[in-house]
C-alpha positions as CSV (number, residue, x, y, z in Angstrom):
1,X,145.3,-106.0,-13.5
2,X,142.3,-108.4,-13.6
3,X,141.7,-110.8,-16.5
4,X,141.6,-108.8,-20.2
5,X,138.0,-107.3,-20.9
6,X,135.9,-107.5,-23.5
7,X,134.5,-104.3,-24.8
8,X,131.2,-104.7,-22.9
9,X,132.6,-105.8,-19.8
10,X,134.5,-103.4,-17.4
11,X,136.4,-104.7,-14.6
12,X,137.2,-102.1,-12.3
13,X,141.1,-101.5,-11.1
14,X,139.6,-101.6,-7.1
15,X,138.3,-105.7,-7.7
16,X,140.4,-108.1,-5.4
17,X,140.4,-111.6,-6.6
18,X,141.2,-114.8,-4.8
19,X,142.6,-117.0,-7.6
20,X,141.0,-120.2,-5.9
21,X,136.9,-119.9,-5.8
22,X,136.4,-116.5,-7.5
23,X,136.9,-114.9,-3.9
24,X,136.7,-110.8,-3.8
25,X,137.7,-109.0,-0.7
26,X,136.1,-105.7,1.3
27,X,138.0,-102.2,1.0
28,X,140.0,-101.5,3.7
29,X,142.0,-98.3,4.3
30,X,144.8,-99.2,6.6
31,X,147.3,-96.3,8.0
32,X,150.8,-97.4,8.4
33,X,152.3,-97.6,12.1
34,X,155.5,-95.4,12.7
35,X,157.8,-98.3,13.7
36,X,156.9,-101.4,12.9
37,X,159.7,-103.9,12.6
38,X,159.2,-107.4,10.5
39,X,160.8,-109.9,8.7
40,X,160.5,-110.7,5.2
41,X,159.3,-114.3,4.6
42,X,157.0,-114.8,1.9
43,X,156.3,-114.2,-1.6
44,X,156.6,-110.7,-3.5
45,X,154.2,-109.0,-5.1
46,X,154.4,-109.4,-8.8
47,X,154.3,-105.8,-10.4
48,X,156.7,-102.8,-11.3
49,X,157.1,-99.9,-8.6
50,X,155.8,-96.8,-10.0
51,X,156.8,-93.1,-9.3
52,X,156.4,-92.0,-5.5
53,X,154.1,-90.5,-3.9
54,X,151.2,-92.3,-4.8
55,X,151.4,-95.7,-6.7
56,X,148.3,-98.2,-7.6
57,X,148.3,-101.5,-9.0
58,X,148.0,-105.2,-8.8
59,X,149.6,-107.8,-6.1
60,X,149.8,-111.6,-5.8
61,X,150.3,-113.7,-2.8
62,X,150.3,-117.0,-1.8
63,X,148.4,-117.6,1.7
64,X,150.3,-119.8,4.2
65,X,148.3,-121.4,7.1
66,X,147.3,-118.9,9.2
67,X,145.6,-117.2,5.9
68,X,148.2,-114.9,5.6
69,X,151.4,-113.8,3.6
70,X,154.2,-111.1,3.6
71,X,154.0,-108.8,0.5
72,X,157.4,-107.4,-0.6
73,X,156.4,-104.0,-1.9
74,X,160.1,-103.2,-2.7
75,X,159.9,-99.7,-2.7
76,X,162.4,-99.2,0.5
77,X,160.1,-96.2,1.5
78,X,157.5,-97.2,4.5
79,X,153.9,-96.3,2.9
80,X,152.6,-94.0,5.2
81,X,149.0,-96.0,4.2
82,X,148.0,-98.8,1.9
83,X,144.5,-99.2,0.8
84,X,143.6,-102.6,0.5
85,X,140.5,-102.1,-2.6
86,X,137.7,-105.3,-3.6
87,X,134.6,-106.1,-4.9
88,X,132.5,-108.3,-2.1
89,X,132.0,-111.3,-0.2
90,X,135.9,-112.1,1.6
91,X,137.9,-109.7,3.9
92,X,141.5,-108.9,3.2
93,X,143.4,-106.8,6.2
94,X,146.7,-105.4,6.3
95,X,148.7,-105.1,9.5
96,X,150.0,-101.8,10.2
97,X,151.9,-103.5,13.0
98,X,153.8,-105.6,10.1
99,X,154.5,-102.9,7.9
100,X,158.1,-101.5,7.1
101,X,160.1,-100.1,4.2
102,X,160.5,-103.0,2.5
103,X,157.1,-105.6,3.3
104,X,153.7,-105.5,5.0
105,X,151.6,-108.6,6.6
106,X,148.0,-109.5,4.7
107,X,145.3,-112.1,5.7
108,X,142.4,-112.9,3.7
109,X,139.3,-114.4,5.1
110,X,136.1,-115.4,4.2
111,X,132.8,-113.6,5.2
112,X,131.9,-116.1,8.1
113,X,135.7,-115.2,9.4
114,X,136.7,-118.5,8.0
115,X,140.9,-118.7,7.0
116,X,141.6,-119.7,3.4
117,X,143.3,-123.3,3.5
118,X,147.0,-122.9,2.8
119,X,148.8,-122.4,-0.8
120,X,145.4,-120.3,-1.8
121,X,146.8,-117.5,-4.3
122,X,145.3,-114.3,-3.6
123,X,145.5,-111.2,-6.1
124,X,144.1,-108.2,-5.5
125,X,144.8,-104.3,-6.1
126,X,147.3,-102.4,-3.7
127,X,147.2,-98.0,-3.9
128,X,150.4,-97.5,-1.4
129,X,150.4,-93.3,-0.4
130,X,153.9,-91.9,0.4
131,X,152.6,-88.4,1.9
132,X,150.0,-88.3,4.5
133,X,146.7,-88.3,3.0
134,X,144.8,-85.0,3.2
135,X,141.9,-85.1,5.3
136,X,138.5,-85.4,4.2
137,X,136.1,-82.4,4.0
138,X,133.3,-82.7,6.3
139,X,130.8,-83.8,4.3
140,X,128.0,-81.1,3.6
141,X,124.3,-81.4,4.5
142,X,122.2,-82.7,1.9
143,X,120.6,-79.8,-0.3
144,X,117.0,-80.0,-1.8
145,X,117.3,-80.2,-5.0
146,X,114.9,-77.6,-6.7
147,X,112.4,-78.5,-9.3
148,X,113.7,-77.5,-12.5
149,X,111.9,-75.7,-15.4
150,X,112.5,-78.1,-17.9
151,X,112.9,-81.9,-16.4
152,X,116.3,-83.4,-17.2
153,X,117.3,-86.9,-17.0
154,X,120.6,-88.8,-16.0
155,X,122.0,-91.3,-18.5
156,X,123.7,-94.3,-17.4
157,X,126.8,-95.6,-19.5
158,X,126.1,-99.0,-20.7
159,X,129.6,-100.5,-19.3
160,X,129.9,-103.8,-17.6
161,X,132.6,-103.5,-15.0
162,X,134.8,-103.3,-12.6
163,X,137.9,-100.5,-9.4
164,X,138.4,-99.8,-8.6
165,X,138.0,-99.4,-8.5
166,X,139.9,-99.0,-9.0
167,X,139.2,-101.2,-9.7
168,X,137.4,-98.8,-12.5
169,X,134.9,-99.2,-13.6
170,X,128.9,-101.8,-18.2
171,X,128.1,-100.2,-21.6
172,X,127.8,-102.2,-24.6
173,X,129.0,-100.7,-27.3
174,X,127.0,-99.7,-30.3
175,X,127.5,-102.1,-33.0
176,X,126.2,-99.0,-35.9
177,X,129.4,-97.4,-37.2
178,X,127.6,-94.3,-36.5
179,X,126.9,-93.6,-32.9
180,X,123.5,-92.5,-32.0
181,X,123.4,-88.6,-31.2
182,X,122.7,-87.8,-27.4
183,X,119.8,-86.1,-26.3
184,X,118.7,-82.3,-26.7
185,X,120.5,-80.0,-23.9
186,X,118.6,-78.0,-22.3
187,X,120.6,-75.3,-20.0
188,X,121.5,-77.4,-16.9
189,X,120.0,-76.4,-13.3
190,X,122.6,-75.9,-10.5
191,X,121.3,-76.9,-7.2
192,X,124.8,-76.2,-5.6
193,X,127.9,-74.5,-6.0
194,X,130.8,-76.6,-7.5
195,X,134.0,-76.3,-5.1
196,X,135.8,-74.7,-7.9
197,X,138.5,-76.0,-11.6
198,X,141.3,-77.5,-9.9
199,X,144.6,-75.6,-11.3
200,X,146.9,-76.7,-8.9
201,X,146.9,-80.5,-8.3
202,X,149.0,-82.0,-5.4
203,X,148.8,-85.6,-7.4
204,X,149.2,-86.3,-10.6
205,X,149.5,-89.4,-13.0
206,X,149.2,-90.2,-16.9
207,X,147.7,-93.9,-18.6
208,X,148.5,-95.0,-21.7
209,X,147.1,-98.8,-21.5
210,X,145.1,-100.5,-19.1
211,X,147.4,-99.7,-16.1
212,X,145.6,-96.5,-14.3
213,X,146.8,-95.4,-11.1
214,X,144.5,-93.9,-8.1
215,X,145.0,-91.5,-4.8
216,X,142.9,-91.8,-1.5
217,X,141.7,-88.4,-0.5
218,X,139.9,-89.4,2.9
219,X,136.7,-91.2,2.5
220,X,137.3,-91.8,-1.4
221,X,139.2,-92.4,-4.2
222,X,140.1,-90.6,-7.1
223,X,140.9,-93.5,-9.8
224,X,142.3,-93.1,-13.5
225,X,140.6,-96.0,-14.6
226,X,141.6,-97.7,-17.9
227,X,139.7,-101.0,-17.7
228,X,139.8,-101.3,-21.3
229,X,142.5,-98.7,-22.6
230,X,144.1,-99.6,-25.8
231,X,146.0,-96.9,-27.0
232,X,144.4,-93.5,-25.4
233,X,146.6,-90.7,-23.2
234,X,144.8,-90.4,-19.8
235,X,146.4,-87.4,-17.7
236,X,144.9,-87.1,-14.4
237,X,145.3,-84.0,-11.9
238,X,144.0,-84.1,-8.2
239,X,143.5,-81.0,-6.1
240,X,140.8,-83.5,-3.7
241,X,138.4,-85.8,-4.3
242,X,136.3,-83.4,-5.1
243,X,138.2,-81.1,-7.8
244,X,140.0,-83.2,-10.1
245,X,140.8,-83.0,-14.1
246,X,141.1,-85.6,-16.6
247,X,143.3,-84.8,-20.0
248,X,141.8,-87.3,-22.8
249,X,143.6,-88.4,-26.2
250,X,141.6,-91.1,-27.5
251,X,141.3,-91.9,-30.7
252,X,138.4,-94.1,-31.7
253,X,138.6,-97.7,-31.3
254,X,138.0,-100.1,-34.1
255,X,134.5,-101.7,-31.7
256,X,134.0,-98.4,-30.9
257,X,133.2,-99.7,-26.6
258,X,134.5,-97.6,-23.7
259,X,137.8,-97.5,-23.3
260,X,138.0,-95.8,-19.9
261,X,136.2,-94.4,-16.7
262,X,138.5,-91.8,-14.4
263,X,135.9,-91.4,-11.7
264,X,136.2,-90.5,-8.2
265,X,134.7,-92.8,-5.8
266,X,133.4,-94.4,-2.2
267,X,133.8,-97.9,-1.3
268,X,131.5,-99.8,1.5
269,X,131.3,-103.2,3.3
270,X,128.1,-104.2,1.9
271,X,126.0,-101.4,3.0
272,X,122.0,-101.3,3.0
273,X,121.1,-99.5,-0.2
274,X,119.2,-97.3,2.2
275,X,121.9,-96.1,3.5
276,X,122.9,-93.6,0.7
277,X,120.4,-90.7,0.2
278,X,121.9,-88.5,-2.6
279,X,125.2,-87.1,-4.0
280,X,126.6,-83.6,-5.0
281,X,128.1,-83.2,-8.2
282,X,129.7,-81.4,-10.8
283,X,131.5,-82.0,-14.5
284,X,132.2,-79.9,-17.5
285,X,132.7,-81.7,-20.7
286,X,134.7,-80.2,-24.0
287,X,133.1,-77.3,-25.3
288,X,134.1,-78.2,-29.2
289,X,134.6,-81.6,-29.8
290,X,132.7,-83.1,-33.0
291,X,134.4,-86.1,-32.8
292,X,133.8,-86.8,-29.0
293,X,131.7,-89.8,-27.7
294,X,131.5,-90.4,-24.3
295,X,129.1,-90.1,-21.0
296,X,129.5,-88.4,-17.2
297,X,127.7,-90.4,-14.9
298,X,127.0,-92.4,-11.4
299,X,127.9,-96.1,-11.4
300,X,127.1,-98.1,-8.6
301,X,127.6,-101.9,-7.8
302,X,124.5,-103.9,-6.1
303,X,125.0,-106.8,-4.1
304,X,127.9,-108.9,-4.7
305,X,130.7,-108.5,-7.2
306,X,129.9,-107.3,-10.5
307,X,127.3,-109.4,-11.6
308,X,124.6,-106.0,-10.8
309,X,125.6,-102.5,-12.2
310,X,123.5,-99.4,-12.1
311,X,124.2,-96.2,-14.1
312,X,122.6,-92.7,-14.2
313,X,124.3,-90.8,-17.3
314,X,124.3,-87.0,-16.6
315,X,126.1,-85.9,-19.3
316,X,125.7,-88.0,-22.8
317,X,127.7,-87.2,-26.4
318,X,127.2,-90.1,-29.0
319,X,126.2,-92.9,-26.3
320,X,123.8,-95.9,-26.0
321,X,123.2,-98.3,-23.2
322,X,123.5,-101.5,-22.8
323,X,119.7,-103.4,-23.0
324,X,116.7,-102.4,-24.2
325,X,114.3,-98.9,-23.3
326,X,111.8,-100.0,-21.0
327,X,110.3,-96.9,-20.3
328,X,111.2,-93.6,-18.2
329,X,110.9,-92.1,-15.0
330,X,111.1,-89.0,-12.9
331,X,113.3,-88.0,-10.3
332,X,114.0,-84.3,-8.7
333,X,112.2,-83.0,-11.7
334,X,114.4,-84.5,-13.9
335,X,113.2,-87.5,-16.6
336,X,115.3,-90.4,-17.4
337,X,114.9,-93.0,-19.9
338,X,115.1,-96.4,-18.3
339,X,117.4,-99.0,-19.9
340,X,118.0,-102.7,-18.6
341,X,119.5,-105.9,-18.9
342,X,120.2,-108.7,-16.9
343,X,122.6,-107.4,-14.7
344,X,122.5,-104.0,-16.4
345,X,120.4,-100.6,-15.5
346,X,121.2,-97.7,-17.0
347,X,118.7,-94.3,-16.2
348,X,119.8,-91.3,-19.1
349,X,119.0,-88.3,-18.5
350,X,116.9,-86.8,-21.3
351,X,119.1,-83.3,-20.8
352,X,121.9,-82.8,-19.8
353,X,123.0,-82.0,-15.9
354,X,126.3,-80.2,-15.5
355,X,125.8,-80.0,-11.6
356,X,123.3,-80.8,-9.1
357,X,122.2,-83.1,-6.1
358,X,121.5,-86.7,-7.7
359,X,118.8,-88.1,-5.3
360,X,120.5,-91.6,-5.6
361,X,117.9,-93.1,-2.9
362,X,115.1,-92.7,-5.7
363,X,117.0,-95.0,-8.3
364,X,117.9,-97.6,-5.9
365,X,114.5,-97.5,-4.6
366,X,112.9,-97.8,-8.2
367,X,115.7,-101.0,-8.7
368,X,114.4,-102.5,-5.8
369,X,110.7,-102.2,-6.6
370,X,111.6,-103.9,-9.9
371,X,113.1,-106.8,-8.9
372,X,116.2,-105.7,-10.2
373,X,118.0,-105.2,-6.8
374,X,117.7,-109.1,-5.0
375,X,120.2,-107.8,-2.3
376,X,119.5,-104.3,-1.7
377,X,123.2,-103.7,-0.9
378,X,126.3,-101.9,-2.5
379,X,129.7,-101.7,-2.1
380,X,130.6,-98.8,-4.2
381,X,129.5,-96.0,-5.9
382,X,131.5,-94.1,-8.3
383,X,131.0,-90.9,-10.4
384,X,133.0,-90.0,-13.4
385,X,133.2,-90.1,-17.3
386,X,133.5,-93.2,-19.5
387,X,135.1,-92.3,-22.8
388,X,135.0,-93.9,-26.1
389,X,137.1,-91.5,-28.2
390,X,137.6,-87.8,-28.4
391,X,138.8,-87.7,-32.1
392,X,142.5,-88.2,-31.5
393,X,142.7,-84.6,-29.8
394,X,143.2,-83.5,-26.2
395,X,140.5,-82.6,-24.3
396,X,140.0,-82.2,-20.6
397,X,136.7,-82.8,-18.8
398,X,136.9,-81.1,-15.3
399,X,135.0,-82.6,-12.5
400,X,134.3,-79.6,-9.9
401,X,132.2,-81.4,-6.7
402,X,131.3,-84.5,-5.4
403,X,130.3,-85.2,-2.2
404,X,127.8,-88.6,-1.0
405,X,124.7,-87.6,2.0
406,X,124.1,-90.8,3.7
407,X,121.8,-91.2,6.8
């Protein structure tokens, strides 16, 4: 896991970090070759093998000089694919020529291609898949979202991160003991038609710290991400990326910051913000929880690293961002109240939005005409609910579709 957070810093479970220089790698999703003989040489990974068939969680290696190393991943099952998940500017690769039952072969390198000199310790976060991955969906056209009768607004979760990821995933959390109420609901416009509750899940996992497992369904990742779990339950059921189910015990926490964000996600190489037109989504929250804070939204990284996170909250019981209001704005007849920091934006909806299109080229748009986006890139974006507490009682939030339009 990377370093222990504060409560108003998230660090998602996906972040790979290169111990020498602050170095973060690029996502890469790497299928394992059916035979693929090689010899174990170098230094094991330095974690605890979970339950098969899908397993997520830190690694730690010490480069040699061709900027490589052999991981042990002692499991004495060949994966049939590792996913190599991180936040920016270096490249990590894994050889599916050099991977067997017992290691695989990993090189690091900088963005100009450069190797890493030798004895450079590299950690970074490793989801290993035992059964072949189901394939992704093909990924819908975009639908026009209609202009709804009473304009709602998405609110970002103040929550300074991470992912994973899974990394998770930059919410400060409200120093009043009592948090302040969300918004007035209106009922929420549809603008598509969720995939459907998933009641049958062909993965599984449960948190109870800051450990949180994730699953690779195609294109994206479906992350139980407990940046900052203390002492919450986090049961996680996957049908496919997009029909999942979270089942939440969290009692509230003494600085009362998020504790988690299960979210399902996309990860790039630095892509143009440009790229990424809008997003289909769905979530329903408890129906009867007094004691419940939390908020559903989008979370997206811009530029490098995690030093630029950008929220839109959908869905908002008992939250408040990080920053200061510096106005609103309007987007697919929706308004959202405008909150920002340095390094933070968070856009909250001023209703609530069970399902929809989110036309995500409008925010990053608005972020770049600010000033707030320098390098109008990202490298992830996420959607999924960050939780603060649900009263010490079970409650499931249910997250129905989720699809990304790009150009």
């Amino acid at each position: 896991m990377p370093p222990i957070r504060t409560a108003r810093s998230r660090v998602v479970i996906p972040a790979v970090f290169l111990a020498l220089g602050a170095l973060v790698a690029a996502p890469i999703a790497v299928q394992a070759a059916k035979d693929s003989p090689v010899a174990a040489t170098a230094t094991a990974a330095d974690s605890t093998v979970s339950t098969l068939p899908g397993v997520g969680r830190v690694e730690t290696c010490v480069l040699d000089a061709s900027s490589s190393c052999t991981v042990v991943h002692g499991f004495g099952v060949k994966p049939a694919a590792i996913t190599a998940t991180a936040a920016g500017p270096a490249i990590i690769s894994i050889d599916p020529n050099q991977t067997n039952d017992k290691t695989y072969r990993l090189r690091a390198l900088s963005r100009n291609g450069e190797n890493y000199r030798a004895g450079a310790k590299v950690r970074y976060t490793a989801h290993y898949d035992f059964a072949e991955v189901p394939a992704q969906p093909t990924t819908p056209t975009p639908t026009t979202t209609t202009t709804p009768t009473q304009p709602p607004a998405s609110t970002p979760t103040p929550t300074t991160t991470t992912t994973t990821p899974t990394k998770p995933p930059t919410s400060t959390p409200t120093t009043t003991s009592t948090p302040t109420a969300s918004p007035t609901t209106s009922t929420p416009t549809s603008t598509t038609s969720p995939v459907g509750t998933c009641t049958n899940p062909v993965w599984t996992t449960t948190s109870s710290n800051n450990q949180g497992d994730g699953r690779t369904f195609g294109a994206y990742y479906v992350h139980n991400n407990m940046w900052n779990n203390d002492n919450g339950t986090y049961s996680l059921g996957a049908c496919n990326y997009n029909s999942w189910y979270v089942d939440v015990t969290q009692p509230l926490p003494g600085d009362k910051g998020v504790q988690a964000y299960p979210n399902v996600h996309k990860d790039y190489n630095d892509v143009a913000l440009s790229k990424i037109q809008s997003a289909k989504f769905a979530a329903t929250t408890p129906a009867n929880c007094a004691a419940c804070i939390y908020n559903v939204a989008f979370d997206a990284w811009i530029g490098d690293g995690l030093n630029n996170e950008l929220m839109i909250w959908t869905d908002n019981k008992g939250q408040v961002p990080a920053g200061r209001k510096v106005g609103t704005v309007a987007f697919g007849g929706f308004t959202y109240d405008v909150w920002h920091q340095d390094g933070y934006t968070a856009y909250v909806s001023q209703v609530t939005q069970k399902s929809g299109t989110m036309p995500l080229a409008s925010f990053f748009n608005d972020m770049v005409s600010r000033g707030w986006a320098p390098k109008a890139t990202t490298w992830q974006v996420d959607f999924g609910v960050e939780v603060v507490s649900t009263g010490n009682t079970k409650q499931r939030f249910n997250f129905n579709d989720f699809s990304i339009q790009e150009n």
